[in-house]
C-alpha positions in Angstrom: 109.1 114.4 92.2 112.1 111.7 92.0 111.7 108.9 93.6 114.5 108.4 96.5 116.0 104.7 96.5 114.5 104.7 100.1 111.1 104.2 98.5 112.1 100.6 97.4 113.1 99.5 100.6 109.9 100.9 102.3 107.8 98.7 99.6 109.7 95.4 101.0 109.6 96.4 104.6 106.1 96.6 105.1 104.9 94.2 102.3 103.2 95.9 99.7 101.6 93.4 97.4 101.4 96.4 94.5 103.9 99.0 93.4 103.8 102.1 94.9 101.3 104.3 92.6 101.8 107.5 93.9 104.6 109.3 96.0 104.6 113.5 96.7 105.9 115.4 99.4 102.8 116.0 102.0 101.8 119.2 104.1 103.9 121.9 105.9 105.5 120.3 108.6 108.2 122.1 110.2 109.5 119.2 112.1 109.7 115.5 110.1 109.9 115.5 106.3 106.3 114.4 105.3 105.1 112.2 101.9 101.7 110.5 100.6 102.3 107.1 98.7 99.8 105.1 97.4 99.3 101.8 96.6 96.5 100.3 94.7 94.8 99.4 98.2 95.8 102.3 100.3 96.9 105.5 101.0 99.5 106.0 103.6 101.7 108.6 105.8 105.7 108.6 105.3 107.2 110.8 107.8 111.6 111.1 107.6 112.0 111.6 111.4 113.5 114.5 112.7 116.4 113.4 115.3 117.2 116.6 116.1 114.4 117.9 117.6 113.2 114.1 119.3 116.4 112.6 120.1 114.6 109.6 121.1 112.9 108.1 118.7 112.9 104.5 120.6 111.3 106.7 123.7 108.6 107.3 121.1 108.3 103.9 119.8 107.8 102.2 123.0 104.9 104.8 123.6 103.1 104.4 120.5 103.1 100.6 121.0 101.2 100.8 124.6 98.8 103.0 122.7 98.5 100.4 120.1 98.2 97.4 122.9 95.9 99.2 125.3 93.5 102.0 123.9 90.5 100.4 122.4 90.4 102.7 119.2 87.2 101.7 118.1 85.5 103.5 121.3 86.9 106.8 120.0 84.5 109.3 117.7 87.9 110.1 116.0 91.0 108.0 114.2 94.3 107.6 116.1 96.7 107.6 112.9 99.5 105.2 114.7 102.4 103.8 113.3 101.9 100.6 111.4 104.5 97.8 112.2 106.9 96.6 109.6 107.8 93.3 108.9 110.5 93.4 111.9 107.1 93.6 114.4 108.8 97.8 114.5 106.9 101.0 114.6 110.3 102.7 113.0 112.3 101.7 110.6 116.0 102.3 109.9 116.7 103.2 106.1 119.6 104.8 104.6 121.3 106.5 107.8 117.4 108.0 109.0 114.6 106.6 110.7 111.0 106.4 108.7 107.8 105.4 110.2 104.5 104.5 108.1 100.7 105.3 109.2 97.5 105.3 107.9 96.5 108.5 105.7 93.1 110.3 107.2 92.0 112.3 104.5 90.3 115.8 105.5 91.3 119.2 106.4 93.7 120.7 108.5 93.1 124.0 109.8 96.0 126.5 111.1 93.4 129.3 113.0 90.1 128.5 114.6 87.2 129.9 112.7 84.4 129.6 114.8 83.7 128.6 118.6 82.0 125.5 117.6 85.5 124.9 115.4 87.0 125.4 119.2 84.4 123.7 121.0 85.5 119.9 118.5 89.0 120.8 119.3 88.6 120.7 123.2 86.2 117.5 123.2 88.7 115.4 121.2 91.7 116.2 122.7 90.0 115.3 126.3 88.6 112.4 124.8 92.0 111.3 123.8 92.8 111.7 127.7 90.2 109.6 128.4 90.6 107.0 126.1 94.1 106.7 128.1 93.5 106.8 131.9 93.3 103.2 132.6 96.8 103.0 131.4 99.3 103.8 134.7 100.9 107.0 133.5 104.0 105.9 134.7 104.3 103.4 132.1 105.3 106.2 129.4 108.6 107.5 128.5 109.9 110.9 127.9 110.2 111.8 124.5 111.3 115.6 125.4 112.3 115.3 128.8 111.1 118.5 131.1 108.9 119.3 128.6 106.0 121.5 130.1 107.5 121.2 133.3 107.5 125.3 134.5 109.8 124.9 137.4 112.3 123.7 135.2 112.0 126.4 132.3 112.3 128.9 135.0 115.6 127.8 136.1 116.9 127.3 132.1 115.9 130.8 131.9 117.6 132.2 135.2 120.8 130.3 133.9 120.2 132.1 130.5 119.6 135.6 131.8 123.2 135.1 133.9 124.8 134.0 130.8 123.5 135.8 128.3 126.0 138.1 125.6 122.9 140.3 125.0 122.5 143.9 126.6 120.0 143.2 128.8 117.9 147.3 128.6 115.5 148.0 126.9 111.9 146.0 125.5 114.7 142.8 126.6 114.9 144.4 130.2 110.9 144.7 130.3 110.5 140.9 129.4 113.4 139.7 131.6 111.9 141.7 134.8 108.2 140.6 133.7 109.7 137.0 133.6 111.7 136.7 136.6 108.3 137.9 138.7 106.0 134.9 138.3 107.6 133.5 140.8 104.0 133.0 142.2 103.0 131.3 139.4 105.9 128.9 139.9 104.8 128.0 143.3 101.1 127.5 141.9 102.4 124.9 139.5 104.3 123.2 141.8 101.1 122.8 144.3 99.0 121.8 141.3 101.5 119.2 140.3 101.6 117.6 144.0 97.3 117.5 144.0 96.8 116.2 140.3 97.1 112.4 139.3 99.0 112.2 136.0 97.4 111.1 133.0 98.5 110.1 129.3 98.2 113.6 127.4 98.8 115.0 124.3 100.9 117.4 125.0 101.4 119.6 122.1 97.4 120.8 121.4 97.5 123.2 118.3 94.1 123.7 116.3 96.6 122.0 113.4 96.9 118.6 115.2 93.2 117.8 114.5 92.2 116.3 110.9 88.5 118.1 110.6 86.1 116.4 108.1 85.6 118.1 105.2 82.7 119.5 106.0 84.1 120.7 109.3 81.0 118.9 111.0 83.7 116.6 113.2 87.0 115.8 114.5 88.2 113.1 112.0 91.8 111.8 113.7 94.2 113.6 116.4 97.6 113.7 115.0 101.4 114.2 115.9 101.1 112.0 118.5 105.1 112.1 119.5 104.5 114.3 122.2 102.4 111.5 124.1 103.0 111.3 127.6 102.5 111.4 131.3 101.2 115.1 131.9 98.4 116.9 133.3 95.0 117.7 132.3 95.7 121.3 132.8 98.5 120.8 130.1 96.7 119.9 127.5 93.4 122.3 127.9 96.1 125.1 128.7 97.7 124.9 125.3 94.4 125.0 123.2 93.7 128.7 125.4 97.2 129.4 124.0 97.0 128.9 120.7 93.3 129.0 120.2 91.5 131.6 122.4 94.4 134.0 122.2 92.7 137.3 119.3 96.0 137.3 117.9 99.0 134.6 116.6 101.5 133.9 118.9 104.0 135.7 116.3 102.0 138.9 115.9 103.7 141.9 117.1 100.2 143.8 117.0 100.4 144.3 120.9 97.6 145.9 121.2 95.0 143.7 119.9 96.3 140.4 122.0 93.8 139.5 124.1 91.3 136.6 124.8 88.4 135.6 122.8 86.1 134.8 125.8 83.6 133.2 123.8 86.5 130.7 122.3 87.8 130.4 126.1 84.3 129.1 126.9 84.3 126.7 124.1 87.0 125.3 125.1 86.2 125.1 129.0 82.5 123.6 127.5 84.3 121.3 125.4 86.6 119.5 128.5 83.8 119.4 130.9 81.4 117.6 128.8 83.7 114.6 128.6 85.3 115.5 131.9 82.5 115.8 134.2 82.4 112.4 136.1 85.4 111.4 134.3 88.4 113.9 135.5 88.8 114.4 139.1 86.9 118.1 140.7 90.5 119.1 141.0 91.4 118.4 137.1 88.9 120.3 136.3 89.5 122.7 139.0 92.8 123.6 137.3 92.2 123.9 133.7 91.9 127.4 133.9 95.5 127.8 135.4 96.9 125.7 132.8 96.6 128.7 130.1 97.9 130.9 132.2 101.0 128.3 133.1 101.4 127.0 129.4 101.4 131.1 128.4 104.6 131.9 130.6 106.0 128.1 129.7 106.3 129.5 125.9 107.0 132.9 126.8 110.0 132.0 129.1 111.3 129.4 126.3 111.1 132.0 123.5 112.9 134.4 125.7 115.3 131.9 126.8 116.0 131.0 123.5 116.8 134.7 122.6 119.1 135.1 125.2 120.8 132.3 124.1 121.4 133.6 120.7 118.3 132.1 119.1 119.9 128.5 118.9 116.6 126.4 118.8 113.4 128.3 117.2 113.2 129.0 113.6 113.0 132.9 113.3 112.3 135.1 109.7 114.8 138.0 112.0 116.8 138.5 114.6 114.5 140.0 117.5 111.6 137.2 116.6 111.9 135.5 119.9 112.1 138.5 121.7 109.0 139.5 120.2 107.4 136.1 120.4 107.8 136.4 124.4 106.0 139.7 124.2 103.6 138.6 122.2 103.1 135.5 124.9 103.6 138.2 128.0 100.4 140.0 127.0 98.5 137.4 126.7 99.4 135.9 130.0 98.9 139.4 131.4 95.2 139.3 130.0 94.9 135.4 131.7 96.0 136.7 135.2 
């Protein structure tokens, strides 16, 4: 491809003693616009950073750098691809009206769909060990990049207010979700307790099976990426959003109702994978409420896709018009088969 007069710039802010060999467009990304350079030393990460979805990027900045200050990386079994500072002493830089940000490339392969328990069983231990790695740092030090994030109580209430405002006929497969919805209630109250009892911890946050770099030969975790959703969360956050996305039988955009259940074998995996570096290390009630946090991350992604429909669709891609709708089926059936 053509290189962007941006590239230049990039070169002098962080010091490249070569020109830049190589420069492509890198993965499938949905959020920040991706690229691989080379130089004639290294490989390297250029993301374009997406405002629109992070709206604050210096929120993101300030966490990275505690990460960079106060986790001893060499401890972990995995790489922590952080930003690397540019000549400024800053983890972003400002270039032609966007922000860019440069880290180290970890080659190896990304996966989008768990192939085997042991697959899951990698997943769970190096996202907990990432937790680890963090809990001498106060959680209260970190900032919010997405403010409310995984906070339940909160995506309730956005989808109360949406259900009173929305232009949609509520009847129908929408009635069905918007009934199913409004009735966890219980599981509100559940959250709430759990969020009084836990400590907070630095977490992930965002704990898809595509956030891990695997080695090639899929024998290890090699680095846990996308770190912008770093945090102060829960535990139950993180090992509730691997039983999402990896124990659920089914994609959280199939429509195939009837085959969306939960792998019990991946579930265990998972649950193995968190208690073998939680055990002594988590409190009894962290690991106490892992199991809740699937049930609580299912109906946080279920209420937010059928929030978003009510709403006219205004923040989720969709391929057609009733995508969110079904997405918060999809995400009802599963929590059904969690309860």
């Amino acid at each position: 491809m053509q290189r962007p007069p941006f590239l230049e710039t990039v070169r002098r802010l962080y010091s490249f003693d070569t020109e830049i060999q190589d420069f492509r467009l890198f993965g499938d990304g949905h959020i920040h616009q991706t690229f691989l350079i080379s130089t004639a030393t290294q490989p390297y990460i250029l993301q374009r950073f997406n405002i629109e979805v992070f709206e604050y990027p210096e929120r993101i900045s300030h966490n990275h750098a505690i990460m960079l200050c106060e986790i001893d990386r060499d401890t972990l079994p995995f790489i922590l691809p952080l930003p690397v500072a540019n000549t400024r002493g800053e983890l972003f830089s400002f270039i032609d009206g966007a922000w860019f940000r440069l880290s180290p490339f970890v080659p190896g392969t990304c996966v989008n769909e768990v192939k085997s328990t042991h697959q899951a069983y990698l997943a769970a231990r190096a996202f907990a060990r990432l937790i680890e790695a963090g809990m001498h740092i106060p959680a209260s030090t970190f900032q919010e990049p997405i403010p409310g994030f995984h906070d339940l109580d909160l995506r309730y209430q956005q989808f109360s207010q949406a259900v009173a405002e929305t232009q949609r006929s509520v009847s129908g497969d929408l009635k069905e979700l918007v009934d199913f919805y409004a009735e966890q209630g219980t599981l509100i109250d559940e959250y709430v307790s759990w969020k009084n009892r836990l400590p907070r911890r630095m977490t992930h946050n965002d704990t898809k099976i595509n956030n891990l770099i695997y080695a090639e030969d899929g024998s290890e975790v090699a680095a846990v990426i996308d770190l912008d959703t770093i945090m102060a969360g829960y535990v139950m956050y993180d090992f509730g959003d691997l039983v999402r996305t990896v124990a659920c039988t089914e994609s959280e955009s199939s429509v195939n109702w009837a085959h969306i259940r939960v792998d019990q074998d991946r579930y265990d995996a998972l649950m193995q994978g968190f208690q073998d570096v939680g055990q002594g290390v988590f409190t009894p009630e962290e690991l106490e409420s892992l199991p809740f946090g699937g049930k609580m991350m299912t109906c946080i992604m279920g209420l937010r896709f059928l929030t978003d429909y009510l709403k006219g669709n205004v923040y989720y891609h969709i391929r057609y018009e009733q995508q969110n709708l079904h997405r918060a089926k999809n995400q009802m059936h599963l929590l059904m088969a969690l309860l």
